[in-house]
C-alpha positions, -999 to 999 in steps of 0.1 A, spaced: -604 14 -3 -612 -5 23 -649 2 27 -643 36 25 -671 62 14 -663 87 -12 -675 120 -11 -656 132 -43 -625 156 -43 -642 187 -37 -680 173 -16 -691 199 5 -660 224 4 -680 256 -12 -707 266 4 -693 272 41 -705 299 58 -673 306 69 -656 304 36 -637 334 28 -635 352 62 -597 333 72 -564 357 65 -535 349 77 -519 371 107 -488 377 84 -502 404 54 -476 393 32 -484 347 33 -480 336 2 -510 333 -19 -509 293 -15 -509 299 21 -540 322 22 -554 297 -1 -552 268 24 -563 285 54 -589 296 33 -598 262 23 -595 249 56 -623 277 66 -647 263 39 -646 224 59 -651 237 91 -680 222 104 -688 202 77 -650 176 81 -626 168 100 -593 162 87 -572 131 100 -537 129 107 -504 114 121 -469 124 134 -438 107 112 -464 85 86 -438 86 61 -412 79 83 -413 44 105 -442 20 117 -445 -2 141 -432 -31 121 -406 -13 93 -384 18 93 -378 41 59 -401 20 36 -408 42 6 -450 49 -2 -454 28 33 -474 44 60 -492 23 92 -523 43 83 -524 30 45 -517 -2 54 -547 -2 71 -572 17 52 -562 24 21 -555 57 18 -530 86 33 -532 110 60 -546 141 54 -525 160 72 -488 147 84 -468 162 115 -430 158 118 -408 175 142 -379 202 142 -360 189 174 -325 189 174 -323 211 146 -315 242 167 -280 222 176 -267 225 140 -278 185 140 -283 164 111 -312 141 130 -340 151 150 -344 145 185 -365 107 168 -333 98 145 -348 111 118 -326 126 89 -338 164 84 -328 159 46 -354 127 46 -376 149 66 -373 180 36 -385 150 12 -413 133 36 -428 171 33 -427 176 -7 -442 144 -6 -468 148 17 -477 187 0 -470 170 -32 -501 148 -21 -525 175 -14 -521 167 24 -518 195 48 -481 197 70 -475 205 104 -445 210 121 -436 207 158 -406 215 175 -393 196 206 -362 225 212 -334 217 233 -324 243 260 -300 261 247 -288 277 282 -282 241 299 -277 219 268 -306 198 283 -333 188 259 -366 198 257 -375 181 287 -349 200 309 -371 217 338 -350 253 345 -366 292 340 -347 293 307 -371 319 286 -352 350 305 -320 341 289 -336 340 256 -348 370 249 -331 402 236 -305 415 265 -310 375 281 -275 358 288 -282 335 257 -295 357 231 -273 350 210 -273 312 211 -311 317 208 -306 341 174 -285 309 159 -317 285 169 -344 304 152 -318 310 125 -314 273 120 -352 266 120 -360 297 92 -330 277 73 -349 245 77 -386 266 66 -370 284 41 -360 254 21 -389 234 16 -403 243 -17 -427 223 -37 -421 211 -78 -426 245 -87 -399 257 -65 -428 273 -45 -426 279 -5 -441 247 6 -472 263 37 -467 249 69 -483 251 99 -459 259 125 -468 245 161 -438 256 184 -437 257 223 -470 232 222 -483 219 258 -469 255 277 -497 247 300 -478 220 313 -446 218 330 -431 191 316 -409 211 290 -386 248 295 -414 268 282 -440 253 304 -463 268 330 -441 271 364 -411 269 354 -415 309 334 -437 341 339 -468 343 317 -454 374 306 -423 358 295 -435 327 275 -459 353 255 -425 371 247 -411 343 234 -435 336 210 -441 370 197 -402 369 193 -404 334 177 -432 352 156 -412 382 144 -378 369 140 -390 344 109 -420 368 100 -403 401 98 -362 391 102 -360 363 81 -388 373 54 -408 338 58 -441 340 46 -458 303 41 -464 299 78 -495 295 99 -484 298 134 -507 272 159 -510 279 193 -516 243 211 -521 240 248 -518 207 263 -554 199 285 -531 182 316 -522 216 325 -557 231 326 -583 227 354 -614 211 337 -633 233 358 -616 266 345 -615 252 308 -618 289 287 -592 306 314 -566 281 309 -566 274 277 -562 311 274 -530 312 299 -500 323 277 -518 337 249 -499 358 228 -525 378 210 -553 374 178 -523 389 160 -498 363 170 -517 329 162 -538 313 128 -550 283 144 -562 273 181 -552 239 187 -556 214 218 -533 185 227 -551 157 246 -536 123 259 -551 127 294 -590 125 284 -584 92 264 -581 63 286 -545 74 296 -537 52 328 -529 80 344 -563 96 350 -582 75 375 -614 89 363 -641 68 350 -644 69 308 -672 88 305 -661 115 333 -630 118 306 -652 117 274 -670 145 289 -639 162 297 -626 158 263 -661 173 246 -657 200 268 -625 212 258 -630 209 223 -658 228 227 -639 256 245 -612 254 222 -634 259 189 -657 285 205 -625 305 220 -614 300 179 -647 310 168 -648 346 190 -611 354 173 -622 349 137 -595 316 135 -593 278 131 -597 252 158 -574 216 154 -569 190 175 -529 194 174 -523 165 194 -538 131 206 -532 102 216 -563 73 212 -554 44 241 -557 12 227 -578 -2 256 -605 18 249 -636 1 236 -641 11 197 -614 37 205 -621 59 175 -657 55 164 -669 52 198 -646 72 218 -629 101 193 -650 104 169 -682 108 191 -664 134 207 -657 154 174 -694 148 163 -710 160 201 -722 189 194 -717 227 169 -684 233 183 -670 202 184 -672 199 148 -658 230 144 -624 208 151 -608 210 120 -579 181 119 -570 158 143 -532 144 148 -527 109 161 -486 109 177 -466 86 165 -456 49 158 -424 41 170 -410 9 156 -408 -23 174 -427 -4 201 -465 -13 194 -472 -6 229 -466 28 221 -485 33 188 -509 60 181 -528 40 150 -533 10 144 -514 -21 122 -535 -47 98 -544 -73 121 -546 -52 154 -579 -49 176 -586 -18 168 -577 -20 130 -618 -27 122 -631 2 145 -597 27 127 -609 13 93 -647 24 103 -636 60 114 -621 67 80 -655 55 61 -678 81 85 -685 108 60 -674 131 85 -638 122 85 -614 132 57 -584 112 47 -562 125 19 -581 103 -12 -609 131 -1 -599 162 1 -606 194 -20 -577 208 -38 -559 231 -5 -538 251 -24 -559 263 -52 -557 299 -58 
C-alpha cells in the first residue's frame, strides 16, 4: 500500500460527539442515505475523506481502462469519494459535456458505492433559453421558473436529471445516495446562475425549485443536496457574508461545501503563498463554522492543488485541513480532474511525477482517509 498507515475499517468512527445529530433535510431519505450522512457526522473532526472528479473514467496517460484510476496507480488504494458530472444530460444527450457515456457513468457509480466510497454529482447545465452551455453569461434564471418563458424546457431538464438519479441502484436494486452539488461556484460569474448575471432572490428560487421538483415531484429520496460556493467570488475580507450570498435556507441544503482553485498557487492570484494559505485556512474555517451553527456537514467540494507548489499536499493542503478545530471539521476534499494527454491540467498526480512522493505521503497521514479505510457508510 504504498507506505500507507492503516487505521482498520472502522478506527475512530464511533465515538464522535457529533454522531447521531445529522438528518437529512428530506423526512423521507432512504435509510441508507440517513445512514451515510450519519456516518459522515461520526468522522468529522477526527478524517478527512479524499477524492477525485472522473477516477474511473480517464487519466492523464489512458482513457476507459477498467479497475485503473491515476490515484491507485499511485498509492495503492481508491478514492474515497468519486465526483462525476450531469452536463449535457439536460439536452436529452447520450455524453456529458467531458465525452463521457452517461451509461459508463451509471456503472462508474455502482462501482464506486459498490466500493464503500461516497459519490458526488455535479452538474455543469447548459442554458436552456440560449442553447449556450454552462458558461453562456445571460440573466437566464427568470425564464426558468414557473410562469418564466422556458418553464417548460426547464421541467424536461430536471426531468432528465431525476431520470438519470432515479436509475442508479446498487446490487440489491437499492437507490444508490448521492450527494447532489448543482449550481456550484454561484458566487462567481463565470456560469448562468452566477452572482451578476441574476438577483439573489432569483438563484435561491432556483434551487428551492431544483429542491422540490426531485424531492417532492419526482419522489427521489437518496439525495444530499450540497451547497458549494466558489471562494473567487467572495471578498476575503467579508468571508461568512459571502459565502452566505444565495443561500437557500437550513431546510434546503445537507452539506456546506467550498470550491477553491484561487488560494492554491493558481497563477492568477499575484499574492504571495502564504497570503493565499492563509486565505484558504480562513475560508475553511468559515465554511465549517457557518456548517457547524446549522447543525450540517462541511466538504471541500472543489479544489484544485497547483503542481508548483512546494510539497503541494502535505505542505500546502493538508496543513490547511489540519490548521486548526474547524478546519478539520472539513469532511472530504475533491481534487478536479485528469484529463488525458493534458498533464498540464491534472488535479493528482501520475507514478513518476514530482509530486507523486509528497501525494503518496498525504494518503499515509492518519488524518486522511482513502477508500482501503473507511468505516462501512451505509450500515444501517
Amino acid at each position: 500500500m504504498n507506505g500507507r498507515s492503516r487505521q482498520g475499517p472502522h478506527a475512530g468512527a464511533a465515538d464522535s460527539a457529533y454522531c447521531g445529530r445529522m438528518l437529512p433535510i428530506d423526512p423521507d431519505a432512504t435509510a441508507e442515505t440517513r445512514a451515510l450522512l450519519r456516518h459522515l457526522g461520526a468522522l468529522e473532526g477526527r478524517h478527512v475523506l479524499f477524492g477525485h472528479q472522473d477516477d474511473f473514467a480517464y487519466g492523464t496517460q489512458w482513457s476507459a481502462e477498467p479497475g485503473r484510476s491515476d490515484v491507485h496507480d499511485v498509492v495503492g488504494v481508491y478514492p474515497a469519494v468519486f465526483g462525476f458530472d450531469l452536463g449535457h444530460i439536460e439536452i436529452g444527450a447520450d455524453r456529458n459535456l467531458d465525452g463521457l457515456s452517461f451509461d459508463d457513468i451509471r456503472g462508474w457509480i455502482r462501482q464506486a458505492h459498490g466500493l464503500g466510497s461516497v459519490v458526488t454529482l455535479s452538474w455543469h447545465a447548459d442554458d436552456v433559453v440560449s442553447g449556450g452551455s454552462a458558461w453562456t453569461k445571460a440573466e437566464t434564471i427568470p425564464h426558468l421558473l414557473p410562469g418564466g418563458s422556458h418553464e417548460q424546457e426547464f421541467t424536461t431538464a430536471l426531468d432528465r436529471v431525476a431520470d438519470f438519479l432515479s436509475g442508479l441502484t446498487d446490487a440489491n436494486d437499492r437507490p444508490v445516495p448521492i450527494v447532489f452539488r448543482p449550481y456550484h461556484e454561484h458566487t462567481g460569474g463565470w456560469f448562468w446562475w452566477g452572482k451578476g448575471l441574476n438577483t439573489e432572490a432569483d438563484f435561491i428560487a432556483l434551487w428551492r425549485h431544483t429542491v422540490d421538483h426531485l424531492r417532492l415531484r419526482r419522489g427521489l429520496h437518496n439525495l444530499l443536496y450540497a451547497y458549494s460556493p466558489d471562494r473567487r467570488g467572495i471578498d476575503p475580507d467579508a468571508l461568512a457574508d459571502g459565502y452566505l450570498y444565495g443561500y437557500p435556507g437550513d431546510e434546503y441544503v445537507d452539506i456546506l461545501g467550498l470550491d477553491d482553485y484561487c488560494d492554491l498557487g493558481q497563477p492568477g492570484n499575484p499574492a504571495p503563498l502564504e497570503e493565499q494559505h492563509a486565505v484558504l485556512v480562513a475560508a475553511l474555517t468559515t465554511t465549517a463554522r457557518l456548517a457547524r451553527e446549522r447543525g450540517k456537514l462541511a466538504a471541500l467540494t472543489e479544489v484544485g492543488t497547483e503542481r508548483t507548489l512546494p510539497d503541494p499536499w502535505t505542505g500546502y493542503l493538508l496543513r490547511a485541513l489540519m490548521a486548526n478545530e474547524d478546519t478539520r471539521r472539513i469532511l472530504w476534499t475533491l481534487s478536479w480532474r485528469n484529463p488525458t494527454g493534458e498533464p498540464e491540467r491534472a488535479y493528482t498526480p501520475q507514478p513518476g511525477a514530482p509530486t507523486a512522493a509528497d501525494f503518496a505521503a498525504f494518503a499515509a497521514n492518519p488524518f486522511v482517509l482513502f477508500n482501503d479505510e473507511l468505516p462501512d457508510l451505509y450500515a444501517l
